[in-house]
C-alpha positions in Angstrom: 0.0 0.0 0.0 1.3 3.8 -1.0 2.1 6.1 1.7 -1.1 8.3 0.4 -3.3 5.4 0.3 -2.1 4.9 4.1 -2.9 8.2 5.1 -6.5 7.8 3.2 -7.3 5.1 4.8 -6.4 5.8 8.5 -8.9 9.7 7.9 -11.5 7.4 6.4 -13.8 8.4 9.4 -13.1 12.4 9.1 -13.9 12.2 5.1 -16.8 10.2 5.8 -18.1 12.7 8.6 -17.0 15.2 5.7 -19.5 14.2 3.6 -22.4 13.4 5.7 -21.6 17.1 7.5 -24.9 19.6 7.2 -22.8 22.3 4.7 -21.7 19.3 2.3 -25.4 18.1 2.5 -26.9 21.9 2.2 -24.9 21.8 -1.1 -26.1 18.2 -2.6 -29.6 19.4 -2.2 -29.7 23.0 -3.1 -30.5 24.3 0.1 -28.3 26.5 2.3 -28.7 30.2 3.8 -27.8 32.9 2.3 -25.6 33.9 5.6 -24.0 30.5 5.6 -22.9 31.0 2.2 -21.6 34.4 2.8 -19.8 33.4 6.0 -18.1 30.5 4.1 -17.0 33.0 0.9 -15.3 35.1 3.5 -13.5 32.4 5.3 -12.7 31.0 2.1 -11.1 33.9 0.6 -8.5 33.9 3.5 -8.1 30.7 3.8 -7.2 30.4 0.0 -5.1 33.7 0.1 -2.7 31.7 2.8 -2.6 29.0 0.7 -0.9 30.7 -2.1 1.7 32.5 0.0 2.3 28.2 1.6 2.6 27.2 -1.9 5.8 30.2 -2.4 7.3 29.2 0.8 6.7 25.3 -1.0 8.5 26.6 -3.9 11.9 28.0 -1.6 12.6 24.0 -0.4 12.0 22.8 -3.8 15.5 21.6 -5.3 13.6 20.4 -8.8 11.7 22.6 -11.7 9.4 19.8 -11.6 8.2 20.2 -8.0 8.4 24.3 -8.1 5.9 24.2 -11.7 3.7 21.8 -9.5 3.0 24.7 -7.0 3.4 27.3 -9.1 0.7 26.1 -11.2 -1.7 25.3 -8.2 -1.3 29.6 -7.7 -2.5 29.8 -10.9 -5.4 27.3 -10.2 -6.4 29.5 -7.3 -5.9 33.0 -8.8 -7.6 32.2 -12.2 -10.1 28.9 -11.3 -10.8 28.8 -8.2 -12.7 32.0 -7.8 -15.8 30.5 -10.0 -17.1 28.1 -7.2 -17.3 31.5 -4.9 -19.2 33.6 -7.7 -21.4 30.4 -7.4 -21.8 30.9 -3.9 -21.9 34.6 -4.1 -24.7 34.4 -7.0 -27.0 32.0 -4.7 -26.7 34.6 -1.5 -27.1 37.7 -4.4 -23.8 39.2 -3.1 -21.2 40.2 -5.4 -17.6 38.5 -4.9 -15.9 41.8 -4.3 -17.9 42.6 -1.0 -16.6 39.6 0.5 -13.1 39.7 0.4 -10.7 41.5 3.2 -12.6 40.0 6.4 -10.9 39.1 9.8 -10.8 35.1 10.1 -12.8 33.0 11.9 -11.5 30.8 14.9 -11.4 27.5 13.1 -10.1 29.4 9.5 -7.2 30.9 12.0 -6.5 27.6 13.7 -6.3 25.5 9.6 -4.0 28.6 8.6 -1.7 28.3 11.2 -1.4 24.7 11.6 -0.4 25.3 7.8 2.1 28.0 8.2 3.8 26.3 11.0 4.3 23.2 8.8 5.6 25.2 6.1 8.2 27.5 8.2 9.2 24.4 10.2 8.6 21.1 7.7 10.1 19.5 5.1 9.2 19.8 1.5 7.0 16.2 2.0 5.7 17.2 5.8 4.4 20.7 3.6 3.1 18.2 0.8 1.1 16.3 3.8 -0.4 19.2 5.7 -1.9 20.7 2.4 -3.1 18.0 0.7 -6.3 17.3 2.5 -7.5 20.0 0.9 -7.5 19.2 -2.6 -8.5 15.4 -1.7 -11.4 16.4 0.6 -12.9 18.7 -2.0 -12.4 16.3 -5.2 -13.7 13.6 -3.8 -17.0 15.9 -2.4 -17.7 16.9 -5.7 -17.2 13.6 -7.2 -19.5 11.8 -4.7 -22.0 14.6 -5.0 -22.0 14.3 -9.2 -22.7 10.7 -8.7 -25.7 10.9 -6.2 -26.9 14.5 -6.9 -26.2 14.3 -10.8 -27.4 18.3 -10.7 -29.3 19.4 -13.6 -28.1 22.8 -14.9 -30.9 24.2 -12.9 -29.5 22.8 -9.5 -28.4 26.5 -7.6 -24.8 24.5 -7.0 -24.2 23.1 -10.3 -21.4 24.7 -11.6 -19.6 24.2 -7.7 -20.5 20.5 -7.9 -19.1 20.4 -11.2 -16.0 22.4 -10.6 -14.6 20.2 -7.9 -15.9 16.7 -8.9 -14.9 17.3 -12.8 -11.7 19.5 -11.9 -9.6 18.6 -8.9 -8.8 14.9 -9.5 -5.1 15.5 -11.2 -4.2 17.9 -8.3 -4.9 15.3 -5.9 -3.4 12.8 -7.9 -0.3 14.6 -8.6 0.3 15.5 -4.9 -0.7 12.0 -4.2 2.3 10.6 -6.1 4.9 13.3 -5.1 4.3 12.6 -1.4 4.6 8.5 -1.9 7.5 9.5 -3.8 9.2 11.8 -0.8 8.0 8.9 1.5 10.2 7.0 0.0 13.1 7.8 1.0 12.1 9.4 4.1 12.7 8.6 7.8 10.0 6.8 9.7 10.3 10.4 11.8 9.7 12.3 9.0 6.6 9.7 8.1 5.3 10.1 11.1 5.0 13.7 11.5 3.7 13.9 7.5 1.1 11.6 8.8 0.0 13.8 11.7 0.0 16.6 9.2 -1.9 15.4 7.3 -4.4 13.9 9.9 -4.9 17.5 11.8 -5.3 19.1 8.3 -8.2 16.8 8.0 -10.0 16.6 11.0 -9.7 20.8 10.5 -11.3 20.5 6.9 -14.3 19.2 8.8 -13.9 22.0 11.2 -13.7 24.8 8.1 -17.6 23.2 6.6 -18.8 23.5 10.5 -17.3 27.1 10.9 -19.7 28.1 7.8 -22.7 26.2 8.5 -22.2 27.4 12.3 -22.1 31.3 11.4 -18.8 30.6 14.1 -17.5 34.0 15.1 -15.2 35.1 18.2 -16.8 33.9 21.7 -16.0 37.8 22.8 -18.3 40.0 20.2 -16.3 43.3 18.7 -17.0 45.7 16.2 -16.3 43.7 12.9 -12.9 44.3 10.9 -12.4 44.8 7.4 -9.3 45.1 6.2 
C-alpha cells in the first residue's frame, strides 16, 4: 500500500463525517442560507489567500523545476479557477464577490492557517506536501461523490460548484498523491510520522472549516467587525 493510500485510509472516518456534514449536505440538495454562504466565501477567501503565499514558501525547499511548476501552477489554479465556485456561492446569496473579500478570520479558518504555516516555516518539502493536501483530496472527492448521487441538472443552484470540484480537482490530488509516496520513500519513519499527523490535523480541520460556515462561528468575545 502507498504512503497516500495509508494516510486515506487511516482519515476514512473524518472524510466520511466530511461528507455526511450539514454544509456538504446543504450543497447536494440545493438548500443553504444565504448567511451561511456568505460566511463561508469570506472564510474562504482567507483561507485560500494563505494557501498561495504556503505554496511560495513550497517553492523556496524545492531543489527540482518539476516540484516548483507543480506549485506554481496550483497559484495559478487558485488566482484564475478557483474563484468561480465562490461567484457560485456569491450568485446564490445575491452578493457580489468583491464585498466579500478582506474580512478578519474566523476561529477554526485561523486555527487550519496556522497549523499550515507552521508546517511550512518548520517542515520539510513532504511534511508541507502532507499538511496541504487534505484540501484538494477532501474537496475532489465531495464533488465527485455529489455528481454521482446528486447528478445536478443545470438548474441545481450548486451546479457549476458541484461540477467544478468533482470534474476538476482529481489531477491535483493525484499529482500531490504521487509526489508525497515519492518523498515517502526515501524518508525517515520520523519524518513519516510527522507527515502523517500533518496530514491527519489538516483533515480533522477541513471538517472543522464546513462546521465554521454552516455554524455562522464568530469570536466567543463580540467586537466591532474588521475589514481590512
Amino acid at each position: 500500500m502507498s504512503f497516500s493510500a495509508e494516510l486515506r485510509r487511516e482519515a476514512d472516518p473524518i472524510f466520511q463525517a466530511i461528507f455526511e456534514h450539514p454544509f456538504v449536505r446543504g450543497i447536494a440538495e440545493g438548500d443553504l442560507k444565504k448567511e451561511q454562504l456568505i460566511h463561508y466565501v469570506k472564510q474562504d477567501f482567507e483561507y485560500l489567500s494563505s494557501f498561495i503565499r504556503i505554496y511560495g514558501m513550497a517553492i523556496t525547499k524545492c531543489d527540482s523545476r518539476e516540484d516548483m511548476d507543480m506549485f506554481n501552477q496550483q497559484i495559478s489554479f487558485i488566482l484564475n479557477s478557483e474563484v468561480h465556485p465562490h461567484n457560485n456561492f456569491c450568485q446564490v446569496a445575491g452578493v457580489p464577490y468583491e464585498e466579500l473579500q478582506g474580512y478578519a478570520l474566523s476561529p477554526s479558518a485561523h486555527q487550519y492557517i496556522r497549523h499550515m504555516l507552521t508546517v511550512a516555516h518548520e517542515g520539510t518539502l513532504g511534511e508541507i506536501l502532507a499538511v496541504l493536501l487534505p484540501c484538494p483530496w477532501t474537496y475532489w472527492e465531495i464533488g465527485e461523490k455529489l455528481l454521482r448521487e446528486v447528478n445536478p441538472a443545470s438548474s441545481h443552484p450548486f451546479y457549476e460548484w458541484i461540477h467544478f470540484y468533482g470534474d476538476r480537482t482529481d489531477s491535483i490530488t493525484s499529482n500531490f498523491c504521487a509526489r508525497l509516496d515519492e518523498w515517502a520513500e526515501g524518508a525517515t519513519d520520523r519524518e513519516r510520522a510527522k507527515m502523517k499527523e500533518h496530514f491527519l490535523l489538516s483533515c480533522q480541520l477541513e471538517y472543522m472549516f464546513w462546521d465554521m460556515a454552516y455554524r455562522i462561528e464568530e469570536w466567543p468575545v463580540q467586537m466591532e467587525a474588521v475589514q481590512r
